[in-house]
N, C-alpha and C positions, 0 to 999 in steps of 0.2 A: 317342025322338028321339036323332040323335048327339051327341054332344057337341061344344058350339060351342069352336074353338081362335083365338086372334087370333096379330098376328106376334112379337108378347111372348111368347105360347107356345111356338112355335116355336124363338123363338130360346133357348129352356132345352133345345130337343132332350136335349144332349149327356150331360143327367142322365138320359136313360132310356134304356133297351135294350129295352122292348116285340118283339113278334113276331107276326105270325096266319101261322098255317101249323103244319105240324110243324118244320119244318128249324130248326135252329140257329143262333145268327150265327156264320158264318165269322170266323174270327179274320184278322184285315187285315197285311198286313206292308208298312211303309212306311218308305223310305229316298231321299233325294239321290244323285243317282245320272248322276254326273256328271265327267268329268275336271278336274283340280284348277282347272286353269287357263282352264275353259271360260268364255266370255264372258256365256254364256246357262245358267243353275241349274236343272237339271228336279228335283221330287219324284215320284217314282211312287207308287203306290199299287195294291194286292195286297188280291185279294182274292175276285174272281169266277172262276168255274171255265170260264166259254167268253166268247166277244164283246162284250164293252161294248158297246152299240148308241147311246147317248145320254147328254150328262152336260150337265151346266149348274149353275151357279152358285145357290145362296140362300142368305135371310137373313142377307141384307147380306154375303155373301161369308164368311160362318163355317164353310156348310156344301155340299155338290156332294152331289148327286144324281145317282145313274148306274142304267139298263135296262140287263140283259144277256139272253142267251141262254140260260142259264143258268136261265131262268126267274125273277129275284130282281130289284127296283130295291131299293138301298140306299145309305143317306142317309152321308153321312161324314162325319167335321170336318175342314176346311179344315188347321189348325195342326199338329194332330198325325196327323193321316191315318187314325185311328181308325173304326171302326163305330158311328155312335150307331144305327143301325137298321137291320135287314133286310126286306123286305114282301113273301109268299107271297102270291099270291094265283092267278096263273096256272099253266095248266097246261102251256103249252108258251114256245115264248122270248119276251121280252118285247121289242117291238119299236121303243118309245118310251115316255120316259115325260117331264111338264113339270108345273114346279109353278107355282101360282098369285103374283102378285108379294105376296100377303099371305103368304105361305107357309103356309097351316093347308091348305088343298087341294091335290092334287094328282091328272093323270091319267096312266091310264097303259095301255097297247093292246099287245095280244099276236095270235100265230100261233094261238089258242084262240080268234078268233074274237070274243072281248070285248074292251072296255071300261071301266076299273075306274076311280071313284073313291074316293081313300082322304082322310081324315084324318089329316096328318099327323104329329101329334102321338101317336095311341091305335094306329094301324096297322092301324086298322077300315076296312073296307070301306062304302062310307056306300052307293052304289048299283052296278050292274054291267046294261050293256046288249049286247045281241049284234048283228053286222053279220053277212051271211051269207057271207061269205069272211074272208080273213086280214087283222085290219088292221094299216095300214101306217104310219099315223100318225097323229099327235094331238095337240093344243093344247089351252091354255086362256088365257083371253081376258085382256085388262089387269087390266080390273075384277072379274075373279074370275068372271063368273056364266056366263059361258057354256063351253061343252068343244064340241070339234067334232073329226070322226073320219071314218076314210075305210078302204073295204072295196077288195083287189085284184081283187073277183069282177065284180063290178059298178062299179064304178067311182062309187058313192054317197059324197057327204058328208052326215054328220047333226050336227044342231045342238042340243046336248041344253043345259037348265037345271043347271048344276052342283050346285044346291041336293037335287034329285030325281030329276035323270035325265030328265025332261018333254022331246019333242022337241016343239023348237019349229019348226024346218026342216030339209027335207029337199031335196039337191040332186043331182038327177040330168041325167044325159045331158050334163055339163056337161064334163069329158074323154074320151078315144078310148082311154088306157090308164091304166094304176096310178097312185095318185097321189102322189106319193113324197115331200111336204112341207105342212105348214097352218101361215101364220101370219096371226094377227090387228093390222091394223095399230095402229100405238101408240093411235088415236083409239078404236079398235074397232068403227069404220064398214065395213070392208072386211074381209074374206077373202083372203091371197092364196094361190094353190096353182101348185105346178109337179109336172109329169108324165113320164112315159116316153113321154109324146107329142111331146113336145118343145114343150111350149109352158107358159106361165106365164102363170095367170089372177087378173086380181083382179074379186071378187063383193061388188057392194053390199047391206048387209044389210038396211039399208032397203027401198031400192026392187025386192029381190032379183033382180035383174038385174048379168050380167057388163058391166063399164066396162073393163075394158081385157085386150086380150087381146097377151102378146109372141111374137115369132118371130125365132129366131137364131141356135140355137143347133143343132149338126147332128146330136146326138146325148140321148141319154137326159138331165133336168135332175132332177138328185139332189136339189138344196135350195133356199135363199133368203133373204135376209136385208134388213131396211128399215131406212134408220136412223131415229130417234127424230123428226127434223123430217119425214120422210116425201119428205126432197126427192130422197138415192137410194135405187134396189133394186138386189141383186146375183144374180143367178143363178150357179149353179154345175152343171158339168155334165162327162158320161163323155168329151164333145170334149176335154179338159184343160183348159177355158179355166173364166176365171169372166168374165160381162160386166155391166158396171155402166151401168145406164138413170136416165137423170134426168126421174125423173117429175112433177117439181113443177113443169117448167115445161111440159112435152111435149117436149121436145128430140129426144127418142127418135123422135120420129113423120118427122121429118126430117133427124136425125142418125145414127139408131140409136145402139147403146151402143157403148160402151168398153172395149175387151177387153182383160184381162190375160191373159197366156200365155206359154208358153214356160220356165215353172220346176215344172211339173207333167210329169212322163213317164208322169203314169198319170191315172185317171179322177180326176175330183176330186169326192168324196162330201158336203162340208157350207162353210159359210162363214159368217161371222159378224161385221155393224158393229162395231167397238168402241163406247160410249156417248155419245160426241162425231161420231160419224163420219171421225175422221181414218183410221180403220186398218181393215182388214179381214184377218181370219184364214181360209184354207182350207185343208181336210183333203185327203191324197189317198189312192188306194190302193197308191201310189208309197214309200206309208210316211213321208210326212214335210207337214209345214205350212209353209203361207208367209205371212208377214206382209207388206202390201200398205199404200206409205204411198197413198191414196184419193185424192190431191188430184194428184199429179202421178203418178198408175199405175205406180208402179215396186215394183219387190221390197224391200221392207226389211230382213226377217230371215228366212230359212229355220233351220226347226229342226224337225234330226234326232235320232233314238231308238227308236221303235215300231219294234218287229219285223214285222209286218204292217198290213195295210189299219187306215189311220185312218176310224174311223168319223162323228165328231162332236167340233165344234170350240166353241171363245166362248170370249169376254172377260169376266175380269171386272168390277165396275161403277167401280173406279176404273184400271181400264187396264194394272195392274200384272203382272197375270198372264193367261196364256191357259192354259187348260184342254182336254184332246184326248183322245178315249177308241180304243180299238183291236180289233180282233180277237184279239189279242195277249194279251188279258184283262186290258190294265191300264189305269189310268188315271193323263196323269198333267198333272203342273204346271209351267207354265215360269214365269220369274220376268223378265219385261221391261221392268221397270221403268227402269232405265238406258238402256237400248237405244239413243236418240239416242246416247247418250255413245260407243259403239263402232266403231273405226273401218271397219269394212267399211261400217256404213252412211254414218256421213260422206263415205268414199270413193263412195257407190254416187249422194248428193244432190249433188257436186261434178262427176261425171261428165259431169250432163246439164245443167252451167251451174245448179247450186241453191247457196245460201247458207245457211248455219244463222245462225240469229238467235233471241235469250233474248227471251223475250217481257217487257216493261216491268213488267205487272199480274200475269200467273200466274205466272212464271217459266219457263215450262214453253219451250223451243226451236222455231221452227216454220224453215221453207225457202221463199225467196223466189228469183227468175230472180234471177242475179248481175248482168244488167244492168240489171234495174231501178234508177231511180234513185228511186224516191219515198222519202222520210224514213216508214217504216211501223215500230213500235216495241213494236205490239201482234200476239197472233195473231188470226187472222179470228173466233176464239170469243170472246176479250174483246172486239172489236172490235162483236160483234154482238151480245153479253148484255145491254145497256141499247134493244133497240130488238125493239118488242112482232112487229112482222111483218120476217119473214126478206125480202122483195125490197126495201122500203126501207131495211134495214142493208144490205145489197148494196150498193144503188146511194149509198148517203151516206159510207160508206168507202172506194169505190173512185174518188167523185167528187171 
């Protein structure tokens, strides 16, 4: 049997250099990399030898995890840009990889046709399932137990036990092309998936039946992203746009979404809530991200570096950094924690009649219409944190 790891173990990673595989760890070179007076701090990080396909944040933001091409996912430390771990296990490029939020699991899906679960901790292989084309992506659920994965031959998602590999469901016929995103929503009652169909589906795992299917978008829909209350989704797509649908009330059914655009000159490849949902980050192949304040659709920070196609974006869990991986082979870190403070954004929330205002309880700044007059002193997240269901904090704050 494998060995059981919890997120305590985990988070000791940085004490071990384990390997399966023959290869090596690459020694990492990692440097700030930045002009002196820049407003906005990147760290890069060096280290893979062809595309970063995928990176994301764990254990508790100490460590990033990145897929590449290269055939390797390796785990890094957040502070010093180090390798604490390389993981062999494919034989051709690695085209995602996500860990579980406990961090002892992780998946990760290759051009080879598999599916690999490892232990993250020991860098053992715990099971390995095959689709019969190349797959294309892959998740793994809140609670850890389920993994779900999707082939470009056929256009199958399978719903495997993370524990063994056990599928539990299998869904087909369910897109028209590739399917180029899985995520499970925070509740982990749904599936949702967007394609080169151009459509974006969510699948209840329940009653295993599709509840809602979206249409909007004119072109290929690379990614997706839900924030934590589940009340928006954003799609991102080769159109340049990304559109934000608000599914918690239906809004969408007779409003449609809300499209950002116009700061993208190329396809845009990935996107991602911040933890709050104030912000949204998207990648493009344009070589650069934009940060997006969510409440009032405007651009907040663009930020440039990647030499080529950005592949895969996120936040960290307390907002202070975005993380972005490249074709370029690196990965790297921007440091936005200030970010309100700088003036192109203040200039950008004044423009459109917005006010910065310190919020009373977190301190934290948020932006209100300058003509509003209401005496408001809080942001809408304190304002909503003492009240169990999100429409009646809505309507007793705004009442």
């Amino acid at each position: 049997m494998p060995k059981k790891t919890t997120g305590k173990d985990a988070l000791e990673l940085g004490k071990r250099t384990q390997t399966q595989g023959s290869k090596e760890l690459t020694k990492s070179s990692t440097a700030w990399e930045h002009e002196a007076l820049a407003q906005v701090q990147q760290k890069v990080i060096r280290g893979h030898t062809d595309s970063v396909n995928t990176c994301q944040f764990c254990c508790d933001d100490h460590k990033v995890l990145t897929a590449s091409s290269d055939t390797s996912i390796k785990l890094w430390d957040f502070a010093s840009g180090d390798t604490v771990q390389s993981y062999q296990g494919h034989s051709q490029a690695v085209s995602c990889a996500k860990i579980s939020p406990q961090n002892n699991r992780f998946v990760s899906a290759g051009w080879d046709k598999k599916v690999n679960v490892w232990d993250t901790e020991t860098g053992r292989i715990l099971w390995s399932a095959d689709h019969d084309g190349v797959v294309t992506y892959c998740n793994i659920s809140n609670d850890g137990k389920m993994v779900a994965s999707a082939s470009d031959l056929d256009f199958v998602i399978s719903i495997r036990d993370t524990e063994d590999g056990t599928l539990i469901h299998q869904i087909k016929d369910y897109h028209t092309s590739s399917i180029t995103s899985l995520q499970f929503s925070p509740t982990d009652e749904r599936l949702v998936t967007t394609s080169m169909d151009q459509t974006s589906r969510f699948y209840d795992l329940k009653s295993h039946s599709n509840t809602i299917t979206l249409r909007g978008h004119i072109n290929i829909i690379s990614d997706c992203s839900i924030t934590s209350d589940e009340r928006r989704f954003a799609t991102a797509s080769w159109d340049k746009t990304i559109q934000l649908w608000d599914i918690a009330t239906g809004a969408y059914r007779s409003q449609g979404p809300s499209t950002l655009s116009k700061y993208h000159e190329g396809s845009v490849s990935s996107c991602c809530f911040s933890q709050d949902g104030s912000m949204l980050v998207s990648g493009s192949y344009d070589m650069c991200m934009v940060v997006w304040d969510v409440e009032n659709c405007i651009q907040k920070l663009k930020l440039q570096g990647h030499e080529d196609w950005v592949e895969d974006v996120c936040f960290s869990q307390d907002q202070a950094w975005v993380l972005s991986c490249s074709k370029d082979h690196t990965v790297r870190l921007w440091n936005i924690e200030d970010s309100d403070n700088i003036p192109v954004v203040l200039e950008n929330k004044k423009s459109i009649g917005l006010k910065i205002i310190t919020c009373s309880e977190c301190g934290k700044p948020f932006s209100m219409a300058q003509l509003d007059e209401t005496k408001v002193h809080k942001c809408v997240f304190c304002r909503m944190s003492k009240q169990r269901n999100y429409f009646i904090a809505d309507e007793e704050t705004e009442g």
